[in-house]
C-alpha positions as CSV (number, residue, x, y, z in Angstrom):
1,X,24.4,-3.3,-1.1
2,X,22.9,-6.6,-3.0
3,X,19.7,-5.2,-5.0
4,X,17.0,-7.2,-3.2
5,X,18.5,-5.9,-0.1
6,X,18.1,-2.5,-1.3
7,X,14.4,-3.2,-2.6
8,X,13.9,-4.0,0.8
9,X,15.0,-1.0,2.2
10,X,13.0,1.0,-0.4
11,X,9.5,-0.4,0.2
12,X,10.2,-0.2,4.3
13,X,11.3,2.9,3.8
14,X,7.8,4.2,2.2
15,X,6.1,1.6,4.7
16,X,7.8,3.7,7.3
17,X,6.5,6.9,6.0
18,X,2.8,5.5,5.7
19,X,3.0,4.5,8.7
20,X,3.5,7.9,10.0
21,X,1.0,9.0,8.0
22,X,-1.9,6.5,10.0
23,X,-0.5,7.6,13.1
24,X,-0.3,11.3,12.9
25,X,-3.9,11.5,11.0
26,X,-6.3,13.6,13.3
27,X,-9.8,11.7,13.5
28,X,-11.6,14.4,11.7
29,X,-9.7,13.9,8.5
30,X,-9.4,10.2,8.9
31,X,-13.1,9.5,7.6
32,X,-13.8,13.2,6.1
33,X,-16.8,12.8,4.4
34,X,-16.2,15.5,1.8
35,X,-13.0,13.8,0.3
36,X,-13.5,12.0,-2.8
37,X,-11.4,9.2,-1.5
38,X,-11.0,8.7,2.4
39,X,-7.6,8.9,4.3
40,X,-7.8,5.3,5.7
41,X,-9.2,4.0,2.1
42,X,-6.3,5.0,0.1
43,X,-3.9,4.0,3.3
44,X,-5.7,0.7,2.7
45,X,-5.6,0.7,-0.7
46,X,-2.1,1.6,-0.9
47,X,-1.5,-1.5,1.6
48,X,-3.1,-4.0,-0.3
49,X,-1.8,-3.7,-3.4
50,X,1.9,-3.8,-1.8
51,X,0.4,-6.6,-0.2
52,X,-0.8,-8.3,-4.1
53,X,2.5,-7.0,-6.0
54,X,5.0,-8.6,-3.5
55,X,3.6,-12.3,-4.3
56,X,5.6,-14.0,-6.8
57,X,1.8,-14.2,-9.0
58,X,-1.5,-13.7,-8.1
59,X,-2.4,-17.5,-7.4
60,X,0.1,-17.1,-4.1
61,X,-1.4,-14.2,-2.5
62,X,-3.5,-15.0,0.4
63,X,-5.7,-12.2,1.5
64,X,-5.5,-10.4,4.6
65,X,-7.9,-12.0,7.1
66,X,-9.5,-8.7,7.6
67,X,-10.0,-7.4,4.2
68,X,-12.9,-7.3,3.1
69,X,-14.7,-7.8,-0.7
70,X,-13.4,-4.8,-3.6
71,X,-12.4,-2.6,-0.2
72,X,-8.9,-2.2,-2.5
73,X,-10.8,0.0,-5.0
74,X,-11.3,3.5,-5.1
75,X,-13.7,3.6,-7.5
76,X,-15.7,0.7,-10.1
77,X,-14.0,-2.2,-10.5
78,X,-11.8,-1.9,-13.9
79,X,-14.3,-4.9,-15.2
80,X,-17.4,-5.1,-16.0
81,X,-19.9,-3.9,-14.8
82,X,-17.5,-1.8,-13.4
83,X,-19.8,-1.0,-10.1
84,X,-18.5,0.7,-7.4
85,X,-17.8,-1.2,-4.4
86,X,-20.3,-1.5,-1.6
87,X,-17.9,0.4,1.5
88,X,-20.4,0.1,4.4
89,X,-17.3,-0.2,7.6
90,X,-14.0,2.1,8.3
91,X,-11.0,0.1,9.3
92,X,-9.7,1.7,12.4
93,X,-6.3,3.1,12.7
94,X,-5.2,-0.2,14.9
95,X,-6.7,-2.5,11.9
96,X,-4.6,-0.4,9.2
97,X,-1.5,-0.4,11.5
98,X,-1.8,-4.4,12.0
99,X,-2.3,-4.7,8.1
100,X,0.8,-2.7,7.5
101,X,2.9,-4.8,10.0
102,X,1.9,-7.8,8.1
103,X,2.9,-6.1,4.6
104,X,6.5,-5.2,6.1
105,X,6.7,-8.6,7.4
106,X,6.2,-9.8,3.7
107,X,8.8,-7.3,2.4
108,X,11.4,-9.4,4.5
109,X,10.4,-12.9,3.3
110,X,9.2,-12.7,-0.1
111,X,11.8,-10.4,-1.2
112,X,14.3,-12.9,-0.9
113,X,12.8,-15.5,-2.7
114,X,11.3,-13.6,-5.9
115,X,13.0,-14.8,-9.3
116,X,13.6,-11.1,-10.9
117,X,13.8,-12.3,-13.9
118,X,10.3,-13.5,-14.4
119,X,7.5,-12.3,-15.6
120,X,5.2,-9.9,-13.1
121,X,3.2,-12.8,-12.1
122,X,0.4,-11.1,-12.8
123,X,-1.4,-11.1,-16.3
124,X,-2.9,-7.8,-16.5
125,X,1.1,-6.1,-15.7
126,X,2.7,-7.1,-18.6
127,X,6.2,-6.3,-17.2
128,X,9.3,-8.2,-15.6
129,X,9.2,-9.2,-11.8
130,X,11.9,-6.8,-10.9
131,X,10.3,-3.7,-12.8
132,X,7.7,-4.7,-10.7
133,X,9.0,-3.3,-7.3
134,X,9.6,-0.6,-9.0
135,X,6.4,0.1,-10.0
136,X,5.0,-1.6,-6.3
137,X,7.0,1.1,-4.8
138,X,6.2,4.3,-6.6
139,X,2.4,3.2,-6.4
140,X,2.7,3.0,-2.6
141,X,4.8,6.1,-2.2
142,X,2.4,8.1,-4.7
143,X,-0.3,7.4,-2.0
144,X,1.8,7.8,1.0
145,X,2.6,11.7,-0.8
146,X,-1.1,12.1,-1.7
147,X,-1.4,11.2,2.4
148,X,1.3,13.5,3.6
149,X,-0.3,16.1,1.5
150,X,-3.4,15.7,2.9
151,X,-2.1,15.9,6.5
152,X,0.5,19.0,5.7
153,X,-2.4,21.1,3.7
154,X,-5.7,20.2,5.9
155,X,-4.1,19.6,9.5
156,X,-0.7,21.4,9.6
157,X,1.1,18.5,10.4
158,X,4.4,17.7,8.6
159,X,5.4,13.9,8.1
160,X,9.4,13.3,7.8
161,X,11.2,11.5,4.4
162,X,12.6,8.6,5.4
163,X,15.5,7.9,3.0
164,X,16.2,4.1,3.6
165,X,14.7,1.1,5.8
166,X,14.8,2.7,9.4
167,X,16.6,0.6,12.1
């Protein structure tokens, strides 16, 4: 198997898991005000920073047309001032599932055309491009885990590994 082919499988296979995470979330947990960072934030959070790290720098990354100003943080932003950001609208599970379609869409295309040689891309990840996806993937599949967790521990409900890109 050619490397970007199995980067690709890699990032659709945690995409794949997330997505069962969405899906399977009961409504109660989905919002729960008592959890220091809410299901569908860190499901969005996890989405748009696979969403930033897949550009080939951060001048080519066009935002999601639903995202909405420092939603990607989970706490102040890591410049000053360093306030918190102003979350005043849940996305829905359909908004977080369209967002995630658009990611794994991405996966497909820019994978293909990423020089992993370079440089990240993006000046405050002073690593290589391919190092990179590596990192891009452990960052989303740390948040899809923390999700699964979540689901197993609060609701009872068990989310299967996916190994490779399903299909």
């Amino acid at each position: 198997m050619h490397l970007k082919e199995a980067i690709k499988s890699q990032y659709q296979a945690s995409l794949a898991m997330l997505r069962q995470a969405i899906v399977e979330c009961p409504p109660r947990l989905w919002d729960q005000p008592e959890s220091k960072n809410r299901f569908w934030h860190v499901a969005y959070h996890a989405l748009f920073y696979t969403h930033l790290y897949l550009q080939p720098a951060e001048s080519d990354f066009t935002p999601w047309a639903k995202g909405r100003k420092d939603y990607q943080f989970m706490g102040p932003t890591p410049w000053p001032p360093h306030t918190a950001p102003e979350i005043d609208r849940v996305y829905s599970k359909e908004e977080l599932l369209e967002y995630l379609e658009l990611v794994q869409g991405q996966v497909e295309t820019i994978i293909d055309v990423l020089d992993f040689d370079g440089r990240s891309g993006f000046e405050w990840l002073p690593m290589g491009k391919l190092e990179l996806q590596f990192y891009t993937i452990r960052h989303l599949q740390q948040h899809t885990g923390e999700l699964c967790e979540r689901l197993g521990t609060e609701a009872g409900i068990e989310i299967g590994w996916v190994g490779m890109r399903p299909g």
